[in-house]
Backbone bond lengths (Angstrom), bond angles and torsions (degrees), N, CA, C in turn:
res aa  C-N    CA-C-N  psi(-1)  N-CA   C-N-CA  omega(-1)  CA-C   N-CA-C  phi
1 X - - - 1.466 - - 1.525 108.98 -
2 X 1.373 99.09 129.41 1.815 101.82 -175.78 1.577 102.16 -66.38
3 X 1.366 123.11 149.16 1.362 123.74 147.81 1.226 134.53 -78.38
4 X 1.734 114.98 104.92 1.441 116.60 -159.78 1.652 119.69 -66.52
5 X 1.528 104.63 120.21 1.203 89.89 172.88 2.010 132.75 -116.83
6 X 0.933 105.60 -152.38 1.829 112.25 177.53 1.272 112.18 -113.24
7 X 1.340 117.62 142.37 1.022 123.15 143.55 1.691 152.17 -141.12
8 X 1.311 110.69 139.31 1.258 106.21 -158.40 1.360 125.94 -64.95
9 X 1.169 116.35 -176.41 1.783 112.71 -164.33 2.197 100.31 -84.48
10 X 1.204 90.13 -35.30 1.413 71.46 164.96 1.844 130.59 -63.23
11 X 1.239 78.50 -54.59 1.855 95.25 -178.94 1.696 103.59 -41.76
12 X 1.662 139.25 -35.22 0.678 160.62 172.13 1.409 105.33 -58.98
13 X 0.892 116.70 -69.15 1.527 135.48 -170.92 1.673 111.23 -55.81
14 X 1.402 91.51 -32.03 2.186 121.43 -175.49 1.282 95.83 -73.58
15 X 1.281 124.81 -44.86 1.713 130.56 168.09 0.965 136.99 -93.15
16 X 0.945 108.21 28.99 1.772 143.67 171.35 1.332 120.15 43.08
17 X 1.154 106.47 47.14 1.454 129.67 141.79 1.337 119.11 -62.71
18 X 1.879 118.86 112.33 1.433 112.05 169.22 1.618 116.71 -84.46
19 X 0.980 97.96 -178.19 1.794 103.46 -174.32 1.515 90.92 -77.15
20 X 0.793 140.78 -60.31 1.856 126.46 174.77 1.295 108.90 -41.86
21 X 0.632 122.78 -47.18 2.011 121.66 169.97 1.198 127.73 -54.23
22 X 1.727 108.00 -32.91 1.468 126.26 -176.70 1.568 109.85 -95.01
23 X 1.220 109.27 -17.37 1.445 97.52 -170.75 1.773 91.59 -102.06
24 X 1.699 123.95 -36.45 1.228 106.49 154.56 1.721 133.59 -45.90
25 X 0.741 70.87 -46.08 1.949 64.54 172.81 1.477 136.95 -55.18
26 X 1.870 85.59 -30.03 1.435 105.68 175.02 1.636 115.24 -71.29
27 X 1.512 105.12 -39.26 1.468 117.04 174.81 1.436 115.53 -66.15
28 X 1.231 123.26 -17.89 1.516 129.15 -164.92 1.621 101.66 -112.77
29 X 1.202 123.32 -3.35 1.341 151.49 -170.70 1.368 98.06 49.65
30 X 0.831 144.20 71.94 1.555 150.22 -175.92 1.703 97.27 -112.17
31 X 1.540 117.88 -19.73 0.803 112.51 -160.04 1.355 91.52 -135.50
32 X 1.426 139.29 145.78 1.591 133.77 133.69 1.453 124.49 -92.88
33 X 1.428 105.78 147.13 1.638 118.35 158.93 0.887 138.09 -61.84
34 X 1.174 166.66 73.36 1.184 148.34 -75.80 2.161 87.95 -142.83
35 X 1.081 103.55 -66.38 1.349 118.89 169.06 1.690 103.70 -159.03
36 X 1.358 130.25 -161.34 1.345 144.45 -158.00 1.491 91.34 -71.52
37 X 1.071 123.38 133.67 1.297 117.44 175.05 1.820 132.85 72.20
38 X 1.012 116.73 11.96 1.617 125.83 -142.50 1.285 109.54 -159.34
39 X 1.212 109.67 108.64 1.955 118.35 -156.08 1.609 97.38 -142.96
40 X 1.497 104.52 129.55 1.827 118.82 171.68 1.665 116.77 -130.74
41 X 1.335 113.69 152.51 1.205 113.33 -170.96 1.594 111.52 -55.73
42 X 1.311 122.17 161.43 1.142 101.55 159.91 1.411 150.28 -55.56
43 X 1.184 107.12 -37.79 1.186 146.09 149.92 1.550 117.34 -6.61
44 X 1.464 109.27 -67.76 1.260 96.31 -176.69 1.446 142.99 -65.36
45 X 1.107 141.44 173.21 1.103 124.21 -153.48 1.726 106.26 -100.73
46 X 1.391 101.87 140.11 1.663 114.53 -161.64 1.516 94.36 -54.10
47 X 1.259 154.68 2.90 1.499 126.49 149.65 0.688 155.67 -38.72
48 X 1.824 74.38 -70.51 1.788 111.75 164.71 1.364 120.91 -59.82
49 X 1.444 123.59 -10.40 1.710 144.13 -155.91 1.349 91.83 -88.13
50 X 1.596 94.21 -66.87 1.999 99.59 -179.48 1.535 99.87 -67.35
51 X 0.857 153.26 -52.46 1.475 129.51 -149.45 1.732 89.05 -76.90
52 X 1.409 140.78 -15.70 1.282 127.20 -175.77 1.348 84.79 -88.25
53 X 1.427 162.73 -49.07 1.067 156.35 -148.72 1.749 107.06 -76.82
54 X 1.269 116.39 -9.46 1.504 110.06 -158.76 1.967 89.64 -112.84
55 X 1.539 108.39 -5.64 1.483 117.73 -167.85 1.545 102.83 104.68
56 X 0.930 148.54 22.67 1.668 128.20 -175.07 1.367 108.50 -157.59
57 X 1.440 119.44 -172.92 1.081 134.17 172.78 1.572 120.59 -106.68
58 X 1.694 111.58 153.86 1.265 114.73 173.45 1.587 127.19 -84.14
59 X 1.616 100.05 116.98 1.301 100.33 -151.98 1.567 105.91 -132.69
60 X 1.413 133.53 176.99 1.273 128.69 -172.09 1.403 123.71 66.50
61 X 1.293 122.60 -155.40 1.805 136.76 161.22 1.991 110.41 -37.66
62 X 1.212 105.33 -28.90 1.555 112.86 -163.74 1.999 79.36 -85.88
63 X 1.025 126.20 -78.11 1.536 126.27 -168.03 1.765 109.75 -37.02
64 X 1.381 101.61 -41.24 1.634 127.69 -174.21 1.858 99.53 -58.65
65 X 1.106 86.95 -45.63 1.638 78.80 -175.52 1.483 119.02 -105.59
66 X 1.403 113.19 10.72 1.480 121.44 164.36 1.792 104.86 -76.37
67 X 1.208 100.55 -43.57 1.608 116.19 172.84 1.244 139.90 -58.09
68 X 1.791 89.23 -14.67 1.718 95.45 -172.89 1.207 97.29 108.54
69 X 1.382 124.91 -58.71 1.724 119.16 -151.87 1.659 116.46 -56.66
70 X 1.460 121.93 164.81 1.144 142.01 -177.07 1.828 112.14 -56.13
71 X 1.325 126.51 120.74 1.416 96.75 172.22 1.940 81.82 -161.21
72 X 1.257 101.24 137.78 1.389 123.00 174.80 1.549 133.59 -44.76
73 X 1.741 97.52 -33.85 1.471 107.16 159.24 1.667 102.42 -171.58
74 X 1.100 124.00 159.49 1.365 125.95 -162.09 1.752 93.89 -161.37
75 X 1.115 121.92 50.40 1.649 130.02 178.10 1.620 107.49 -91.64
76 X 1.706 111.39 -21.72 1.418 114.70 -170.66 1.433 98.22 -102.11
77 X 1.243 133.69 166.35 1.523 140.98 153.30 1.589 110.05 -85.11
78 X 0.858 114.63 116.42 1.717 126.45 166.41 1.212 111.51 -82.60
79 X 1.037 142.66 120.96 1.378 151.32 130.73 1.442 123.97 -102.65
80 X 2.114 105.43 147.20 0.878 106.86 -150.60 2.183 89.74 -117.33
81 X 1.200 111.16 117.19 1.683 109.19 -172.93 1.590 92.91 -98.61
82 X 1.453 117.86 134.88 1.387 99.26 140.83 1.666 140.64 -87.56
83 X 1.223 102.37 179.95 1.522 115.94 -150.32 1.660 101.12 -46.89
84 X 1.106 101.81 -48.48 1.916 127.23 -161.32 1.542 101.98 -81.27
85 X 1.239 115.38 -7.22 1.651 107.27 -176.76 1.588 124.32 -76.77
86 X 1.187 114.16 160.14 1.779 89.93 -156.35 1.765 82.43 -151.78
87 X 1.280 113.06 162.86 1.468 126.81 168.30 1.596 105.72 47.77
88 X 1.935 88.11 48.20 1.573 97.32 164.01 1.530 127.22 -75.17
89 X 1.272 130.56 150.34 1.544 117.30 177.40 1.330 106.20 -68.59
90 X 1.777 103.66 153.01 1.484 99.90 172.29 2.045 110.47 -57.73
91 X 0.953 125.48 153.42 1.486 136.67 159.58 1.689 108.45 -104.70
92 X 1.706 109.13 168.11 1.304 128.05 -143.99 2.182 69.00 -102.25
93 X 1.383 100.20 155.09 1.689 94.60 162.13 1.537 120.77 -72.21
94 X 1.134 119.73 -3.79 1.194 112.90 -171.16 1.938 112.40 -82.22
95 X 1.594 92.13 1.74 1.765 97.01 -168.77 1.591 90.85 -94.16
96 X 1.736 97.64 143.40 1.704 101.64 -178.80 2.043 74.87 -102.50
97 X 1.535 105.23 129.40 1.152 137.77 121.65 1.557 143.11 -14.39
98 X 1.447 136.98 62.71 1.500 117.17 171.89 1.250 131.14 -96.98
99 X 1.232 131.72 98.42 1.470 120.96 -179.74 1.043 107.05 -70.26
100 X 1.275 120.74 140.20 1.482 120.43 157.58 1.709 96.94 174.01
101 X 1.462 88.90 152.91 2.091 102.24 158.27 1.188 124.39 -39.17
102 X 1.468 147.00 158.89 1.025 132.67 -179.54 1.676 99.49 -159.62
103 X 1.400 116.36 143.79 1.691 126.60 167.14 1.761 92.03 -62.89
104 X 1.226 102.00 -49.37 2.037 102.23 -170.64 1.694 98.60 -23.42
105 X 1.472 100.54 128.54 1.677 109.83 141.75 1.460 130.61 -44.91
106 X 0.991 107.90 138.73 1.647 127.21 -178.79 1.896 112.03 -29.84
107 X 1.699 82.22 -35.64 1.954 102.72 -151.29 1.792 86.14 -106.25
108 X 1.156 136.92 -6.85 1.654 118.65 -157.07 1.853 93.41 -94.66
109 X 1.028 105.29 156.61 1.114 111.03 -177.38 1.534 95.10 -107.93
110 X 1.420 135.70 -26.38 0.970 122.87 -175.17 1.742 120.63 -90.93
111 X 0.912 131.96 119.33 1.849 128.33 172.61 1.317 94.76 -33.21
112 X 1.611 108.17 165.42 1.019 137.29 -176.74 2.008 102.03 -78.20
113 X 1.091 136.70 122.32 1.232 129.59 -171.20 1.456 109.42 -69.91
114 X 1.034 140.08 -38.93 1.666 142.82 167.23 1.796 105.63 -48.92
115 X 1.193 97.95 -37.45 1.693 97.69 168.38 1.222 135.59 -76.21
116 X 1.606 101.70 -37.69 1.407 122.65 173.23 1.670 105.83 -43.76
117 X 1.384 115.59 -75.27 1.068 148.15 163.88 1.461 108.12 -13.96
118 X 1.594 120.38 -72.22 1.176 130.68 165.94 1.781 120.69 -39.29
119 X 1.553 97.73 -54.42 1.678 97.42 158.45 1.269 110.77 -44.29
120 X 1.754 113.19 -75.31 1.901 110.57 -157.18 1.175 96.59 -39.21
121 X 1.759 149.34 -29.39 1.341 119.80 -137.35 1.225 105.24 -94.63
122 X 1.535 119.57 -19.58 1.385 145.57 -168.69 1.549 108.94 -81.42
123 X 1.481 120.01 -46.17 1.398 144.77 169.16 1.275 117.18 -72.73
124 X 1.565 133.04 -26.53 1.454 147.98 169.25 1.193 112.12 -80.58
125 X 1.372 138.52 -51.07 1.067 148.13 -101.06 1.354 127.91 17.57
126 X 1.517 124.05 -170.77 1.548 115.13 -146.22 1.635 90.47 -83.98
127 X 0.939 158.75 -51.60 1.470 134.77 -154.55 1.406 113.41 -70.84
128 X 1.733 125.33 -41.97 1.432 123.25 167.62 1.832 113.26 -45.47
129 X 1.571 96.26 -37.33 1.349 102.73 -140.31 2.016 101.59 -93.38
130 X 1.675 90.15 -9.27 1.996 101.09 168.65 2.039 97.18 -83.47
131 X 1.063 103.86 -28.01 1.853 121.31 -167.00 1.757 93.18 -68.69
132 X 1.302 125.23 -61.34 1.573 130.98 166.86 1.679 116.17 -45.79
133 X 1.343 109.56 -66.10 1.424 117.24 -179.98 2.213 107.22 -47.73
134 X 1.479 106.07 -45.77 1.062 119.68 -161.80 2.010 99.09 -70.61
135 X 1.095 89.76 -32.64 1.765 107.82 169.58 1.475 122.48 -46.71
136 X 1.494 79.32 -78.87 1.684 107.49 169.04 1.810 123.75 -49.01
137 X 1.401 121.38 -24.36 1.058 123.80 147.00 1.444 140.09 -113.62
138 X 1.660 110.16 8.47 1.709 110.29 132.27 0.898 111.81 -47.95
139 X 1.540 125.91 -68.05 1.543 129.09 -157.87 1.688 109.97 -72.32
140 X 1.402 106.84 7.92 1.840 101.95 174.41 1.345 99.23 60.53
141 X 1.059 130.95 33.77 1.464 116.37 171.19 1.787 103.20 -109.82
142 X 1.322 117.91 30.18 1.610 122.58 176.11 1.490 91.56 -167.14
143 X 1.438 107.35 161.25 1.614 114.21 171.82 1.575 93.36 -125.04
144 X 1.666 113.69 167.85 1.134 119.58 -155.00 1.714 112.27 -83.86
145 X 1.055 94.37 -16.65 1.972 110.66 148.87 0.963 101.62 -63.02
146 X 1.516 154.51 -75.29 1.162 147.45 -154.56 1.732 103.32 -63.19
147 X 1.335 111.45 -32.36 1.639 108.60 -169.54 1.885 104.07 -72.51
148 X 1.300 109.25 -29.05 1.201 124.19 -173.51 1.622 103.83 -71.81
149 X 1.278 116.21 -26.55 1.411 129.99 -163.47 1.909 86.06 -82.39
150 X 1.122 136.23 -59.07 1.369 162.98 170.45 1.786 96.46 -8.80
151 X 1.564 99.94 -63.63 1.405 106.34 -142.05 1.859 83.32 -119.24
152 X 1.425 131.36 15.00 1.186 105.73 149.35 1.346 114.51 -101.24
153 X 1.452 112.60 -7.13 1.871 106.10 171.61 1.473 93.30 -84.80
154 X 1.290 152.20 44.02 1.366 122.75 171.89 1.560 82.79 -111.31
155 X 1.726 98.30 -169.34 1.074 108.77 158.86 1.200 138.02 -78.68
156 X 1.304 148.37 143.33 1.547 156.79 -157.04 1.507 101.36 -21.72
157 X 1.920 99.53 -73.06 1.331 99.79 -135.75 1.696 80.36 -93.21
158 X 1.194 133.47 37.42 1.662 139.97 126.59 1.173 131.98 -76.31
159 X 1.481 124.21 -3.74 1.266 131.18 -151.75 2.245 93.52 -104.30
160 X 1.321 109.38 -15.39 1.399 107.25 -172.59 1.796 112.31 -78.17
161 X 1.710 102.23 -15.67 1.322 107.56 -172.71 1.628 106.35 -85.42
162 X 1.252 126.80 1.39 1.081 122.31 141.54 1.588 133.38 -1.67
163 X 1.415 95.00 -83.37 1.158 116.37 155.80 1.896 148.94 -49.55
164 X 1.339 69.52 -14.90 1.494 87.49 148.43 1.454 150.04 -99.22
165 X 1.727 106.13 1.98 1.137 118.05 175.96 1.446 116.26 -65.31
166 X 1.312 126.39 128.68 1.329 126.50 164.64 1.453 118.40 -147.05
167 X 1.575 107.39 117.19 1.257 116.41 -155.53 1.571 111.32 -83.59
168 X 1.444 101.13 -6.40 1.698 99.82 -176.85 1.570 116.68 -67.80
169 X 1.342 100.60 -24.82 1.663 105.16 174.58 1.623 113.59 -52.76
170 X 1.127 121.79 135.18 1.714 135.27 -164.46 1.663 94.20 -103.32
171 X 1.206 125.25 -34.52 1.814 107.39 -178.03 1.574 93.63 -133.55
172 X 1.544 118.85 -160.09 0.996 129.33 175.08 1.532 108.40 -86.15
173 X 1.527 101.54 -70.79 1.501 81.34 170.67 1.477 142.79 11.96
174 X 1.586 84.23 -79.77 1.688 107.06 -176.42 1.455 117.91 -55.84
175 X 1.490 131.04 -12.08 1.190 158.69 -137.93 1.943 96.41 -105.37
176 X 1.727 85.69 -69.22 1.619 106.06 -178.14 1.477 103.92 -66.68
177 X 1.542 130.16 -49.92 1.805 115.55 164.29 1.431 100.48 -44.36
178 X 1.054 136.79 -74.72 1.777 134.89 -138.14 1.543 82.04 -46.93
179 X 1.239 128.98 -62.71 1.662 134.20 -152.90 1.225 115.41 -69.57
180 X 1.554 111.13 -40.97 1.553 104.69 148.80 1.333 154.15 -38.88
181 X 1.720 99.38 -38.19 1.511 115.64 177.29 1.188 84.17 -92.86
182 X 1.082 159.50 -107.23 1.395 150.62 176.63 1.778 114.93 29.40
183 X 1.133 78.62 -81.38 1.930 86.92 150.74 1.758 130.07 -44.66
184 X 1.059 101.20 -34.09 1.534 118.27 -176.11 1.326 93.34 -83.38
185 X 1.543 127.95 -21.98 1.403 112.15 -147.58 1.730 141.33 37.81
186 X 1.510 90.07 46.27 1.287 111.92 170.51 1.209 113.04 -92.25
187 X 1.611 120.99 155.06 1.427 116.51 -158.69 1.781 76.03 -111.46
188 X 1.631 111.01 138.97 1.778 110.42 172.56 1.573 86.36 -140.44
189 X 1.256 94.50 170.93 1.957 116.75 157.40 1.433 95.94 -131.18
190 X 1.185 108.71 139.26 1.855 131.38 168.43 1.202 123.88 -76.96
191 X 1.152 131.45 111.73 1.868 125.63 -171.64 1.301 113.66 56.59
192 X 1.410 95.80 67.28 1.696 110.51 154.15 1.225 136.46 -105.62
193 X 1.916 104.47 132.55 1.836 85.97 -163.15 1.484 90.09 -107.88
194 X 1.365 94.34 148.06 1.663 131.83 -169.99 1.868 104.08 -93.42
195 X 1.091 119.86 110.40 1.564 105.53 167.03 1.379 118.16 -56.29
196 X 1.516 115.49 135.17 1.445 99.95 176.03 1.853 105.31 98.77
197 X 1.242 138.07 -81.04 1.191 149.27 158.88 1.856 126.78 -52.62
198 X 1.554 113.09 -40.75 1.311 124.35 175.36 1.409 110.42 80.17
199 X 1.288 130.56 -172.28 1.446 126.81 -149.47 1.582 111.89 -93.41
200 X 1.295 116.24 112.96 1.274 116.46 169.82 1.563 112.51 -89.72
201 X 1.513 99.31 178.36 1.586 121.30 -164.07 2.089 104.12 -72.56
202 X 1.378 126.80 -40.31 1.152 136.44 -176.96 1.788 99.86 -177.45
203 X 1.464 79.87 144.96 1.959 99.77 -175.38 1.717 85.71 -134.63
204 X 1.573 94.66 110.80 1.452 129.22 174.95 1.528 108.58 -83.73
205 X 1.185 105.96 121.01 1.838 114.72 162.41 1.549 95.31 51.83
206 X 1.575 132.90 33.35 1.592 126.67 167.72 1.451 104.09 74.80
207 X 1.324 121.35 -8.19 1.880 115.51 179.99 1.340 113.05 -145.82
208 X 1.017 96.19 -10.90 2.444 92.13 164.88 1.340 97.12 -98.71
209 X 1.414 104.22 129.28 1.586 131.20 130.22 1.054 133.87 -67.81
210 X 1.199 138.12 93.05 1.733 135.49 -173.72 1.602 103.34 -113.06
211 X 1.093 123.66 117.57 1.127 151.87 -154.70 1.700 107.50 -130.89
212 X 1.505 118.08 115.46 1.668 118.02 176.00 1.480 98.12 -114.29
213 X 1.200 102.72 114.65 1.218 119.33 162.10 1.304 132.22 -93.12
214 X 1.304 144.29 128.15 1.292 142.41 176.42 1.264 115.70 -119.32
215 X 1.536 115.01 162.14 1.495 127.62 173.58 1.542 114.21 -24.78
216 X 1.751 113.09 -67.97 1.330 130.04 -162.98 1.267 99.10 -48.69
217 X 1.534 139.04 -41.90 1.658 125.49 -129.18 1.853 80.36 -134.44
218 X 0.945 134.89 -2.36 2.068 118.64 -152.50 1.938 80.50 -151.21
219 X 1.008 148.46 -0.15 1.332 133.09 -176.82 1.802 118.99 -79.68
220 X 1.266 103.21 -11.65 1.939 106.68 -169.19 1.626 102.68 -101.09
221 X 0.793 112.23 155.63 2.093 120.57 179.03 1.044 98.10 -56.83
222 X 1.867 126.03 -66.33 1.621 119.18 165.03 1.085 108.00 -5.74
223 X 1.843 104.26 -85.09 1.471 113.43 -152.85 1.871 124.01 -44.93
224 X 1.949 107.26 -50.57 0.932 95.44 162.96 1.613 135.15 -94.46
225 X 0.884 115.97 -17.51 1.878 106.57 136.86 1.520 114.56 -17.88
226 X 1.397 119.35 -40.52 1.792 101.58 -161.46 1.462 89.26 -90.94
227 X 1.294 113.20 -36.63 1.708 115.18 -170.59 1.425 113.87 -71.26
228 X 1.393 130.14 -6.90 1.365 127.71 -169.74 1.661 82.10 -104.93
229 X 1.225 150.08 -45.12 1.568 148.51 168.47 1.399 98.26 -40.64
230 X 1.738 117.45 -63.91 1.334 111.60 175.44 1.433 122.05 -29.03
231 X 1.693 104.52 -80.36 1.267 108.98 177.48 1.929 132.42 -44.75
232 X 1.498 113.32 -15.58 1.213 127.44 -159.58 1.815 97.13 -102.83
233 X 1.384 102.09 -28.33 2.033 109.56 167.92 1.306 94.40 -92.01
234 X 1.293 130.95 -23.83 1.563 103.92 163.95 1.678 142.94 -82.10
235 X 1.393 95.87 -18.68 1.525 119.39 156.39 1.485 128.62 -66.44
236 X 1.648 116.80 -18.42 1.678 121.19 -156.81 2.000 70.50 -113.96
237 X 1.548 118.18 -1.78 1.480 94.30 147.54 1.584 132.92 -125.79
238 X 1.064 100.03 26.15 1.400 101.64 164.22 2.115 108.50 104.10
239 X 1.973 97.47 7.59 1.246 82.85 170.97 1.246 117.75 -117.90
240 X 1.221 126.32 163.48 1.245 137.86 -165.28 2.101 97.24 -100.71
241 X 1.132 118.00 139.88 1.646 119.02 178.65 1.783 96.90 -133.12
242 X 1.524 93.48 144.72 1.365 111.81 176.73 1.781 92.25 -126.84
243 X 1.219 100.59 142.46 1.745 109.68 178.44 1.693 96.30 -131.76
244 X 1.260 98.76 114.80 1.254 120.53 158.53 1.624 120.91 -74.14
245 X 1.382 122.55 149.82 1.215 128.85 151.32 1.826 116.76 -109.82
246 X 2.000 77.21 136.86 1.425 87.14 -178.51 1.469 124.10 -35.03
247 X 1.491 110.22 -54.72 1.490 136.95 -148.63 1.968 76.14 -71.60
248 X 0.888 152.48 -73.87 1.166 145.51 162.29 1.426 114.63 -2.38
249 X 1.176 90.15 -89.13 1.528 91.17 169.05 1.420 150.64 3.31
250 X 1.944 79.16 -78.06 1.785 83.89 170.36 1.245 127.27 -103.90
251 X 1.593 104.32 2.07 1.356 111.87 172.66 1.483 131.40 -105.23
252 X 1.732 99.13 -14.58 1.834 102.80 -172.55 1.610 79.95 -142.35
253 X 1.617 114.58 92.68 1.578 105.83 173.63 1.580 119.40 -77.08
254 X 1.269 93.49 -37.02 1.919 114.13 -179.39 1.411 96.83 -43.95
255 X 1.611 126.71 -72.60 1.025 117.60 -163.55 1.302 125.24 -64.60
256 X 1.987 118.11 1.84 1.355 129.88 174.75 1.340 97.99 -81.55
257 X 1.529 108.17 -58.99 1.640 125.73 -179.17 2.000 89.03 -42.69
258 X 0.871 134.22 -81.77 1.571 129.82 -164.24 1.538 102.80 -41.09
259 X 1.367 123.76 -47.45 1.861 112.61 -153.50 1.759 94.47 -76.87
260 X 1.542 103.14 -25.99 1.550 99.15 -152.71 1.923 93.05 -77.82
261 X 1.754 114.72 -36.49 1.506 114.30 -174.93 1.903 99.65 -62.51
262 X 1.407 100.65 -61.38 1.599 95.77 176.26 1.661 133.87 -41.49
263 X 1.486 115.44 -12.10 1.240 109.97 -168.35 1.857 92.50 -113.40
264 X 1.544 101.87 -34.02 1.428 94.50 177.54 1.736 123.42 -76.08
265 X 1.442 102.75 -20.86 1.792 102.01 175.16 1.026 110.46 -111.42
266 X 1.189 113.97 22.04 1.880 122.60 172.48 1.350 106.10 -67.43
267 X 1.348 84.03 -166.33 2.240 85.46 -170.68 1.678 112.14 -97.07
268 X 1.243 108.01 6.22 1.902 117.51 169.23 1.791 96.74 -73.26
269 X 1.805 115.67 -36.56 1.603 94.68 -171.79 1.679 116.33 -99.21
270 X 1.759 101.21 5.90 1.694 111.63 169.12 1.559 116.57 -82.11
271 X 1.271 101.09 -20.07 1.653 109.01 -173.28 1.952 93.74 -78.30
């Protein structure tokens, strides 16, 4: 994905664009205003539009979820200003603010994504913000140099979650369980396929199924129709399945943290 950028009325003018051309374009919207001087295709996507309109780029959880990637909540606009920028427009309070340096080009409207990233983790805290990173390189949109790049600009005692990256996780969700049982000190494997049943989310201690289900993929009769067969070929072998909901998940973890300790130190793993 290109990084959309701006351009100014000179740069315009350098490519021989006349001012009748430029102000048509604007009328035909072929073109946006960005602020005084500062023009983007239409095209890009209204985020990136406002965060060029306020002086900056779209950066953090707001870039994260233009991208696809995982991010815990994205209700605010992030923008990312650098340090040296001056005769910024006022912004609404609801915009989170980043000063800082940036690799980003002069003209991109979008932050640098290795930075972005570095923000969410700071703005998430560390379990959302391993759940984003872990996203961001499912989706191949970072290499594991780049993840390394992530967590040596953070701060120190950020630098241990490293080790927590694991890209096999398919949503976030799945991200916040792994770290949980982790926590539990439960021994799991991630995307294991079962003969007979097919590939679940993590197989705990060789006999839990933990399964996160969300709205998008488990909401139609089909859908759970196939998952109650699932669960019913996984019982005629001896495993026991817990199905989580997403909305759980990321919103009431304790009570995930409780079903997942209760089912794993229950009396199925004393026998």
């Amino acid at each position: 994905m290109a990084t959309p950028e701006f351009r100014t009325y000179r740069q315009l003018r350098d490519d021989g664009w006349s001012r009748h051309r430029i102000d048509s374009a604007v009328r035909s919207g072929a073109l946006v205003r960005l602020r005084r001087g500062r023009y983007a295709v239409a095209s890009v996507e209204s985020t990136a539009r406002d965060a060029g309109c306020f002086g900056g780029r779209l950066d953090c959880v707001s870039l994260l979820s233009v991208l696809g990637v995982f991010v815990l909540h994205s209700d605010r606009l992030h923008v990312q200003f650098d340090r040296e920028a001056s005769r910024i427009p006022e912004r609404p309070a609801g915009v989170v603010a980043h000063w800082r340096a940036s690799r980003a080009r002069p003209g991109d409207l979008h932050a640098d994504l290795v930075e972005a990233l570095r923000q969410a983790v700071l703005c998430q805290g560390p379990r959302a913000g391993i759940a984003s990173v872990d996203s961001a390189l499912h989706g191949r949109l970072i290499t594991d140099v780049e993840v390394d790049a992530v967590f040596d600009g953070l701060p120190r005692r950020y630098r241990r979650l490293r080790g927590l990256v694991d890209p096999s996780a398919e949503s976030g969700p799945e991200t916040l369980v792994r770290l949980i049982l982790r926590a539990l000190g439960a021994p799991y494997e991630t995307q294991v396929r079962l003969r007979g049943v097919g590939r679940v989310d993590f197989l705990v201690g060789g006999w839990l199924i933990v399964e996160c289900d969300s709205r998008a993929h488990h909401s139609s009769w089909e859908e759970q129709f196939r998952d109650r067969r699932r669960d019913r070929a996984a019982a005629a072998l001896g495993y026991v399945t817990l199905r989580l909901v997403a909305e759980d998940i990321l919103y009431r973890p304790d009570l995930v943290r409780d079903a997942l300790a209760g089912v794993w130190k229950g009396p199925r793993r004393s026998r």
